[in-house]
C-alpha positions in Angstrom: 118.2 176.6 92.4 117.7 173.3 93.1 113.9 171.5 92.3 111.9 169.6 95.1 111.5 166.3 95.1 107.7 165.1 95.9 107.6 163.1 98.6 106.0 159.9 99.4 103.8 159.3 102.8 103.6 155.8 103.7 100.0 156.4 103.9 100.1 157.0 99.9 97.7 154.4 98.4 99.2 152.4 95.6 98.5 152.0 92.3 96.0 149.6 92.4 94.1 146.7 89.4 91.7 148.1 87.5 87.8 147.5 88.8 86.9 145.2 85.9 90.2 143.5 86.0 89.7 142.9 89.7 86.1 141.0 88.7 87.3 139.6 85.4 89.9 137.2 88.2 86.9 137.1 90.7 84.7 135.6 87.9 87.7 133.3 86.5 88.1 131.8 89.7 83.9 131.2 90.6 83.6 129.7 87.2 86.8 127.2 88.1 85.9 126.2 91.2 82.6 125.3 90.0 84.0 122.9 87.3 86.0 121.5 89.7 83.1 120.9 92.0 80.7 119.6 90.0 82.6 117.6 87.4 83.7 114.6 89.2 80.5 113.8 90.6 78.9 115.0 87.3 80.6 112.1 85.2 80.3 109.6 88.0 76.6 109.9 87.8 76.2 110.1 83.8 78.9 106.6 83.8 76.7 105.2 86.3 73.8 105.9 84.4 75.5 104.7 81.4 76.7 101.3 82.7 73.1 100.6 83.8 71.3 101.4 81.1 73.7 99.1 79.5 72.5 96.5 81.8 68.9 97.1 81.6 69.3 97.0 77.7 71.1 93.1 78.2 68.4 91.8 80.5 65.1 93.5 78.7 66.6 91.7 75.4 66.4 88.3 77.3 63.2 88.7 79.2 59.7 88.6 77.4 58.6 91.9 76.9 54.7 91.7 78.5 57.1 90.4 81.5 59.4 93.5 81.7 57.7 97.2 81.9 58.7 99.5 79.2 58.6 102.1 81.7 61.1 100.4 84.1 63.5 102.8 86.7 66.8 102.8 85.4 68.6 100.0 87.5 65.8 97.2 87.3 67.6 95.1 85.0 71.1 95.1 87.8 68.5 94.2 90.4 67.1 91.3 88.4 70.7 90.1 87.3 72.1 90.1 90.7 68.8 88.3 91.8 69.7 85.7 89.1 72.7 85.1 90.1 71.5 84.8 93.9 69.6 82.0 92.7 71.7 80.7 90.8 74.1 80.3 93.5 71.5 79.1 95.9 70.6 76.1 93.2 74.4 75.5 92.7 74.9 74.6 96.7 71.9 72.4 97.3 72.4 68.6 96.4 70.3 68.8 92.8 72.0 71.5 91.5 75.4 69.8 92.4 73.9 66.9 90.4 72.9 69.3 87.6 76.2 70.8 87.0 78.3 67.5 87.3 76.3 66.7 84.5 76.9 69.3 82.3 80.5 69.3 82.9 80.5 65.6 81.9 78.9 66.5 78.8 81.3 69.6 77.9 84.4 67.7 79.4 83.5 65.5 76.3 83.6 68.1 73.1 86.9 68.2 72.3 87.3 72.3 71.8 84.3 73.7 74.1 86.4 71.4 77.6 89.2 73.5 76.6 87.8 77.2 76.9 85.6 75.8 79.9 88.3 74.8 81.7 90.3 77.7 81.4 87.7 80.0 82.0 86.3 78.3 85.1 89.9 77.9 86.3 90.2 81.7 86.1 87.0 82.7 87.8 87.7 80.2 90.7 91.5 81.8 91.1 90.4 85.3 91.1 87.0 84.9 93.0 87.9 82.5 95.5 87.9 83.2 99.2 91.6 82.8 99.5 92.8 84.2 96.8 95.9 86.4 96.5 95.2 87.1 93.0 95.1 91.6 92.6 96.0 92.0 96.2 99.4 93.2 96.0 101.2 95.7 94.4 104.8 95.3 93.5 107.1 97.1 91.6 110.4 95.9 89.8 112.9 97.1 87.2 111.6 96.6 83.6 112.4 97.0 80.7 116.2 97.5 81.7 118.0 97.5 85.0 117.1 101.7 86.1 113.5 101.9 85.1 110.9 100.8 87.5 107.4 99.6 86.7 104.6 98.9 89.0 102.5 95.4 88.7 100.3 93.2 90.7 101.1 89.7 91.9 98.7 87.4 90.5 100.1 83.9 92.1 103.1 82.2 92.6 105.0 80.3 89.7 104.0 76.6 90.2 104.5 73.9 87.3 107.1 73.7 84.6 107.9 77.5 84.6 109.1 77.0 88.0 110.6 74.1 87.7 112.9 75.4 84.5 114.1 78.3 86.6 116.1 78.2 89.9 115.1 81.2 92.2 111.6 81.1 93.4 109.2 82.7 90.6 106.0 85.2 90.9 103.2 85.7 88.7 103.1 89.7 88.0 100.7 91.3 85.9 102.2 94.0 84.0 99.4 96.7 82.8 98.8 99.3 80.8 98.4 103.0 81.1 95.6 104.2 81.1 93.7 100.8 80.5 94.9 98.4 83.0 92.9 95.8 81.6 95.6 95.1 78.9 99.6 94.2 79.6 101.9 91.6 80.3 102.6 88.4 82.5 106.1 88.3 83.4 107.8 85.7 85.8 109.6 87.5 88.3 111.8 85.9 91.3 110.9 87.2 94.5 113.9 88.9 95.6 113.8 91.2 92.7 110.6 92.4 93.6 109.5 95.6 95.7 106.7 95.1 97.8 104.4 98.5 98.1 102.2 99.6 101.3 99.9 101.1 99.1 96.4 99.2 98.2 95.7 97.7 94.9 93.5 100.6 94.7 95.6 102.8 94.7 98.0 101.6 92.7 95.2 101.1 89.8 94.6 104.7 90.1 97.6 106.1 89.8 98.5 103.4 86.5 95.0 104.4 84.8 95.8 108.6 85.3 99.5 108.0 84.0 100.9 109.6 87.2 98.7 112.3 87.6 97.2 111.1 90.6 100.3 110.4 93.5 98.6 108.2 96.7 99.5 109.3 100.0 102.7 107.8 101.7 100.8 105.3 103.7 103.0 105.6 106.6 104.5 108.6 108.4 108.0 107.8 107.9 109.8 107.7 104.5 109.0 104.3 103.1 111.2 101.4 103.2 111.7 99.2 100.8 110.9 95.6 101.3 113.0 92.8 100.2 111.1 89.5 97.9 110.1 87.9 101.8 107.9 91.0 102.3 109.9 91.9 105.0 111.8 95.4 105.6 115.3 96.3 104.7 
């Protein structure tokens, strides 16, 4: 006597998810999606409106208040700054404003603390902000803190004074930062052959120091990248 076996059709529907399952996912996904949408642009807005109420706050605090509206649109106080500064830079290039500030730096150049912290400071702005500066406009990486690890930096200048003179391969400013708030790190000398020169913009290169690695820029070329020797040119 033997017992039948019942047999399958391929046309047998399978055991499919339960209904509410099926929408419990469907919902999950919706609810995702529209966190990742709307976030990013969401915080760029609310920082934005942050950073210039910050502004308006600063400016309203030095203007008289019958001369600044209580009421003002959120971004008043960044137009009027960058007006000032327009005009400031408009008086600095014409020949009584040259006059002006030669005599005020005559007059700080002669307090023996304030000259010090001026002259740094202006030296700074000038290096960073001048037209052909290469300050931030590379980005490098090198091995540090032990031959095997790498670390990714920006090349600041090249090593001029007694820092170069004391050493005998050619030196290179880097700036070493911090994750995830590049505006903190290190200045390290570096010679040139022992540094890396990336493809990648300093843009890049900021973003993926600030997200800790999270965010990986594109290979900026098709082919696998080559590394480039301290003369910025190709192995």
């Amino acid at each position: 006597m033997t017992t039948e076996q019942p047999q399958t059709t391929p046309n047998q529907p399978q055991e499919r998810e339960p209904f509410h399952l099926s929408v419990f996912a469907k919902i999950r996904g919706y609810f995702l999606a529209g966190i990742l949408v709307t976030a990013p642009i969401s915080i760029t807005l609310y920082l934005t409106w942050v950073f210039l109420k910050f502004i308006d706050s600063q400016v309203s605090a030095i203007i008289p208040a019958h001369y600044y509206p209580q009421t003002a649109v959120p971004g008043l106080g960044l137009i009027i700054a960058v007006a000032f500064f327009i005009t400031i830079g408009w008086f600095a290039r014409n020949f009584m404003g040259r006059v002006v500030i030669n005599i005020s730096e005559y007059i700080v150049d002669r307090m023996p603390v304030i000259r010090t912290l001026y002259g740094a400071t202006k030296q700074v702005f000038e290096t960073v902000m001048g037209a052909q500066s290469q300050a931030f406009r590379e980005a490098v990486m090198f091995q540090y803190p032990r031959p095997g690890i790498w670390a990714m930096g920006f090349v600041t200048g090249s090593t001029k004074g007694e820092v170069q003179r004391l050493t005998d391969d050619e030196v290179v400013n880097v700036f070493l930062p911090t994750t995830p708030n590049p505006t903190s790190g290190f200045l390290l000398f570096i010679p040139r052959k022992d540094l890396i020169f990336l493809e990648m913009n300093v843009e890049d290169a900021i973003k993926m120091i600030v997200s800790g690695g999270i965010i990986t820029p594109p290979d900026p070329t098709s082919n696998p990248p080559q590394p480039k020797n301290g003369n910025g040119k190709k192995k």
